[in-house]
C-alpha positions in Angstrom: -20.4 -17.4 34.4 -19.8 -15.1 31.6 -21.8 -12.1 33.2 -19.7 -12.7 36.3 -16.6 -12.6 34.2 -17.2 -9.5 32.8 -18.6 -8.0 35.9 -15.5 -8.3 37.8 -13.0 -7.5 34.5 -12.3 -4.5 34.9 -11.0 -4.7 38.5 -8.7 -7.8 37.8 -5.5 -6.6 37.4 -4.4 -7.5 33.8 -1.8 -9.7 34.6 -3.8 -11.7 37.4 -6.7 -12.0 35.0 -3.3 -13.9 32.8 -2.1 -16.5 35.2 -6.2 -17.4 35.7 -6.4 -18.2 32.1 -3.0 -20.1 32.4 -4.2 -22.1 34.8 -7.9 -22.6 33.7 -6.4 -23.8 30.2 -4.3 -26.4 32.0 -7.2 -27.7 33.7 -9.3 -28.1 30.5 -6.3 -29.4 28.5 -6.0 -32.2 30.4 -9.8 -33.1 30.1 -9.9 -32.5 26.0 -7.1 -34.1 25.2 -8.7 -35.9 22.8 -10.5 -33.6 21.0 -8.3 -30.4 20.7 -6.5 -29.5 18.7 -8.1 -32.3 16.2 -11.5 -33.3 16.4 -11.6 -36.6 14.2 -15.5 -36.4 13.4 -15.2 -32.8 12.1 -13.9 -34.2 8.5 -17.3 -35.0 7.3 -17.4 -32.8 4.0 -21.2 -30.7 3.9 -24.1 -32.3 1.4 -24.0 -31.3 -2.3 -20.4 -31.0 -1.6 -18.3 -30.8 -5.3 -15.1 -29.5 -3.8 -13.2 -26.1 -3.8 -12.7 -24.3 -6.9 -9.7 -25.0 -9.5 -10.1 -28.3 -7.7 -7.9 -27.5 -5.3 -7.2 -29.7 -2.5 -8.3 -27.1 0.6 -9.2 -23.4 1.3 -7.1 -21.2 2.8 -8.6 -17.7 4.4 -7.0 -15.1 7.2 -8.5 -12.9 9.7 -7.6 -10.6 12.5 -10.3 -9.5 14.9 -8.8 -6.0 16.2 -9.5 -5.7 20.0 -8.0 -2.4 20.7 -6.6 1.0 19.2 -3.4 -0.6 19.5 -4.6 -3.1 17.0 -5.8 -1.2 15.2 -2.9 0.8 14.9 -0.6 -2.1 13.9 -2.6 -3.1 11.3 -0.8 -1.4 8.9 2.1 -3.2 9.6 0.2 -6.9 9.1 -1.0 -6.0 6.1 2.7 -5.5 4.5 3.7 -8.6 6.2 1.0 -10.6 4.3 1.5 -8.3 1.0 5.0 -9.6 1.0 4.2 -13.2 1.5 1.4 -12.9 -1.5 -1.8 -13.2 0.9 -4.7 -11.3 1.8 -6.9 -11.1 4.8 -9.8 -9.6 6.6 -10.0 -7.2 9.5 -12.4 -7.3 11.5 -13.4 -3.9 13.5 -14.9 -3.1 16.9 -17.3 0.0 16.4 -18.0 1.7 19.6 -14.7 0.7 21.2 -12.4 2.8 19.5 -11.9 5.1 16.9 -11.9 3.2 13.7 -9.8 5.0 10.6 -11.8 5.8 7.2 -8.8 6.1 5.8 -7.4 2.8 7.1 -10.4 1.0 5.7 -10.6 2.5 2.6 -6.6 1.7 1.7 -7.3 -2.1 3.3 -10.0 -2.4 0.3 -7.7 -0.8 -2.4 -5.4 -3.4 -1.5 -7.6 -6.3 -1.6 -8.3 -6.6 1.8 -11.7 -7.0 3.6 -13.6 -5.2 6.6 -15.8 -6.7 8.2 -17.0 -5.8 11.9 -16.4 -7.4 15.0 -19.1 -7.2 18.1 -20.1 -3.5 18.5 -18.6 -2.6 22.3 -16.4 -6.2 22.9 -17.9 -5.7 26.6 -19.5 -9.3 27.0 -23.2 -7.8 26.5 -24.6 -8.6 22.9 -26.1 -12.2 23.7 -27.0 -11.5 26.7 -31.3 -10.7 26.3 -32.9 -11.0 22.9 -33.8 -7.0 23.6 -30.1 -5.7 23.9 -28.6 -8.4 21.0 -31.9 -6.6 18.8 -30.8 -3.0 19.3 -27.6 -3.6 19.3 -28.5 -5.7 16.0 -29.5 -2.0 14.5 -26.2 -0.7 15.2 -24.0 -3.1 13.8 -26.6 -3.4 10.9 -25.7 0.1 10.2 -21.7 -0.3 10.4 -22.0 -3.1 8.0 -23.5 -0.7 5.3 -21.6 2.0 6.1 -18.5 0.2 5.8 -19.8 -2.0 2.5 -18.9 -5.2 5.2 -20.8 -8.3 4.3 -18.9 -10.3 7.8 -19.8 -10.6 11.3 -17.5 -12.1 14.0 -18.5 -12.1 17.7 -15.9 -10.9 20.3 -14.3 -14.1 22.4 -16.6 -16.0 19.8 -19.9 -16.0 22.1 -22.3 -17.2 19.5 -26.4 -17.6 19.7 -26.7 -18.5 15.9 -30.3 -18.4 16.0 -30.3 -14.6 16.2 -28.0 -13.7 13.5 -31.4 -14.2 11.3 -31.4 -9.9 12.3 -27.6 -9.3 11.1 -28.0 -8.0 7.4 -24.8 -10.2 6.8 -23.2 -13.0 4.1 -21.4 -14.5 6.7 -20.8 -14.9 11.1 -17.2 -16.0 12.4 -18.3 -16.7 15.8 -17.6 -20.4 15.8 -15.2 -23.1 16.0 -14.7 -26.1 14.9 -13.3 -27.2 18.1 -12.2 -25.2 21.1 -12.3 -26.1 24.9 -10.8 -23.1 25.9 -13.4 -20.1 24.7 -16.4 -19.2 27.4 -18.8 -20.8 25.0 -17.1 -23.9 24.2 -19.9 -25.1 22.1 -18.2 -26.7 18.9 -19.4 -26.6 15.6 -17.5 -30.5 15.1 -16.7 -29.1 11.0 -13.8 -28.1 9.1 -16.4 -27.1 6.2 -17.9 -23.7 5.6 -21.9 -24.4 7.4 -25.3 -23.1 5.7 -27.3 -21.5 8.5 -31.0 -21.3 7.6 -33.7 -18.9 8.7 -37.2 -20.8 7.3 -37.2 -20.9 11.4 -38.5 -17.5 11.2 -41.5 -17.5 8.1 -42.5 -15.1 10.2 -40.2 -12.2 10.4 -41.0 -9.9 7.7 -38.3 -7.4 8.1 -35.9 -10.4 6.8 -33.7 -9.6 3.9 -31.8 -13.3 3.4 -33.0 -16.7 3.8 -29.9 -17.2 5.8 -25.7 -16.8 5.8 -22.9 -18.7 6.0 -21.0 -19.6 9.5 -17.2 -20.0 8.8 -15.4 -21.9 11.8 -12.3 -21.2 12.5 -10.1 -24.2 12.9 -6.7 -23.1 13.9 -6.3 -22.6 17.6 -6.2 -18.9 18.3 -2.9 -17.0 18.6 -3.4 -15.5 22.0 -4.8 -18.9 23.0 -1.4 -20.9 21.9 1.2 -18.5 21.7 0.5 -15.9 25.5 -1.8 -18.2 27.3 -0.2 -21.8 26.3 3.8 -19.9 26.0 4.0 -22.0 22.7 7.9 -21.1 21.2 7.0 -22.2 18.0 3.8 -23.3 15.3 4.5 -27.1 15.2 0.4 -27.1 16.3 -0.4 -25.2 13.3 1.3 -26.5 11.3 0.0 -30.1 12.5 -3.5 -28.8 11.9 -3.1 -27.2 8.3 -1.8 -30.6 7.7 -4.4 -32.5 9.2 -7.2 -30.1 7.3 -5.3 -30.5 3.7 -5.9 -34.4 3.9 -9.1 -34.2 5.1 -9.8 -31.3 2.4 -11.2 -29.1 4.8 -10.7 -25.1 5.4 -8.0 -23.5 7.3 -9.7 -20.9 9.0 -6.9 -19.0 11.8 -8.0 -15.8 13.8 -5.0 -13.8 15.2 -5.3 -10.2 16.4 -2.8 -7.4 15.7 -3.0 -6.5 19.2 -0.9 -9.1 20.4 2.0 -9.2 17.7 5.4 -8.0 18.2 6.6 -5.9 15.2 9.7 -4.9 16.3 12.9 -5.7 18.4 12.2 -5.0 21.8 11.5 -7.0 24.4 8.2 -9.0 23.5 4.9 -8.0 26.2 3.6 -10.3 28.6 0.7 -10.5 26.0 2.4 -10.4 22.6 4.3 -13.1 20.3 6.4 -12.2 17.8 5.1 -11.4 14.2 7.7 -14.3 13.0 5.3 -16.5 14.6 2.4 -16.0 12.0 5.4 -14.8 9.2 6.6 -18.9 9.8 3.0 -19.9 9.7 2.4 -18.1 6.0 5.9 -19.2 4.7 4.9 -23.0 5.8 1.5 -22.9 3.7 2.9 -20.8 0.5 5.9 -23.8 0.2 5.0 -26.7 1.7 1.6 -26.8 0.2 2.2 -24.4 -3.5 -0.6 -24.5 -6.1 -2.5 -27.1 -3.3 -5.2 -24.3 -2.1 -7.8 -22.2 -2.6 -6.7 -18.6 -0.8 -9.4 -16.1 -0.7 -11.0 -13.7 1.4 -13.9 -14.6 3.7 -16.7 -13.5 1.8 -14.9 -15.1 -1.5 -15.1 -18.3 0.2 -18.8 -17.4 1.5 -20.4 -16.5 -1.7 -19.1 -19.0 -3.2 -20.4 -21.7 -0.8 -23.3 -20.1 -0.9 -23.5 -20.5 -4.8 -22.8 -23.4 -5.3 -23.6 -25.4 -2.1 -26.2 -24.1 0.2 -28.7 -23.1 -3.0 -28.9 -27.3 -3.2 -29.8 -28.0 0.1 -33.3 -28.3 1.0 -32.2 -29.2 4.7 -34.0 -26.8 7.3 -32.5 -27.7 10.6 -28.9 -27.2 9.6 -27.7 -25.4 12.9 -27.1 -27.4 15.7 -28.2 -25.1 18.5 -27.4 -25.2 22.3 -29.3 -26.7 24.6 -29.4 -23.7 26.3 -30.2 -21.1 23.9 -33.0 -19.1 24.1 -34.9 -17.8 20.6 -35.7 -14.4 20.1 -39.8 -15.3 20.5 -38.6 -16.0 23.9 -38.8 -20.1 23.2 -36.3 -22.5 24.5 -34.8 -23.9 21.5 -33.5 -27.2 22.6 -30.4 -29.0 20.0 
């Protein structure tokens, strides 16, 4: 179904492909009711678990994946609105799809911000054959040194996690915690950063890491809520940041650029305003002050990998799909 869907993309007219998603998301709504936006078995808190640092009550991270040159573009203008607010985040960069600015990364870092890359052409392909996600594996391998990244996140979160063993990475994105609503809706069921090991492999000899961390995002995605959903206001995130902070989890939101309304005009039939996510910030900085642990992504992944994963001696830690296929060729069944 996924193959199809990107087969026949790009003759869809853009806002056809819009009221499909609209109604698809209605449909699925009404079966998942109860289990999105909350899924109450997610809470359980991973083994060797000591808590977040400062013993603070939960973690707080931010990332945009940039699906376009207009994101790209805008990103500028995100990053002030999160200076002002006292935050940080990290972008995350499609290679071969457009032209990506030196410059633009090198002042994100200066500022405290974090690249990381995001899929390699966002055209539906990496997972789709051990042999293209390999080569393709090479490629972004290479963007992740050239650009010092350390983070992965897959476009429209398509996720085999039992090939990221060839992704020369700290950390994947690729996951949820819960989501109906994505093509893979394969949930991850945590609100916790998740050790993903590679002693799978004993046999892979070009290996450089025993394994990475997979950070679900737990926020329902912007485009999902705000242009699919037509939500006028945040009262879901804010339900869910709430939720997470009792439960001590980690607040995890993707939003992309590309969608965000910086200025007075009239907002696109794909865009929400940038108060949206301004209201969103404001809500955690006061209603929750000196309560969490903010950080970048790979902050919160080394240090889960410090402190947490290097205690486990748990091998199967990934709970993969049924239908996966390994990249020996063997059916891995969860």
């Amino acid at each position: 179904m996924i193959n199809l869907f990107y087969l026949l993309k790009p003759v869809i007219p853009r806002k056809t492909q819009l009221e499909l998603r609209k109604w698809l998301a209605h449909k699925k709504l009404q079966k998942a009711i109860n289990e999105w936006p909350i899924l109450a078995s997610s809470t359980e808190p991973p083994i060797y678990w000591q808590g977040w640092p400062d013993q603070k009550q939960f973690a707080v991270i931010l990332r945009h994946d940039v699906e376009s040159q207009k994101g790209h573009d805008r990103s500028r203008e995100l990053m002030l609105v999160e200076k002002q607010l006292g935050f940080r985040s990290a972008f995350y960069f499609v290679p071969e799809r457009y032209k990506v600015c030196k410059t633009l990364r090198t002042d994100m870092v200066n500022e405290g911000f974090e690249i990381g890359v995001h899929g390699l052409k966002h055209d539906g392909k990496l997972y789709r054959s051990p042999d293209i996600f390999k080569k393709r594996a090479q490629k972004i391998n290479h963007y992740l040194s050239e650009w010092n990244a350390v983070g992965f996140t897959s476009p429209a979160s398509h996720h085999k996690l039992d090939w990221n063993y060839a992704l020369e990475i700290l950390y994947d994105s690729s996951t949820f915690d819960t989501d109906p609503f994505e093509p893979q809706p394969t949930n991850l069921a945590t609100i916790f950063p998740k050790w993903i090991d590679h002693v799978e492999y004993p046999n892979e000899e070009h290996l450089s890491h025993s394994g990475y961390v997979e950070l679900p995002y737990t926020l329902p995605q912007d485009f999902q809520s705000f242009v699919i959903m037509q939500q006028k206001n945040i009262d879901l995130w804010k339900r869910k940041v709430d939720w997470i902070a009792e439960h001590g989890g980690m607040v995890n939101v993707v939003t992309h650029p590309d969608y965000m309304s910086f200025g007075n005009d009239e907002v696109g039939i794909e865009e929400y305003p940038i108060a949206y996510y301004e209201q969103f910030l404001t809500y955690i900085k006061e209603q929750y002050a000196d309560r969490y642990w903010h950080g970048l992504p790979r902050d919160l992944a080394t240090f889960f990998s410090s402190n947490v994963a290097v205690r486990s001696t748990f091998t199967a830690s990934v709970p993969l799909c049924a239908d996966s296929v390994s990249p020996t060729g063997v059916e891995v069944v969860a």
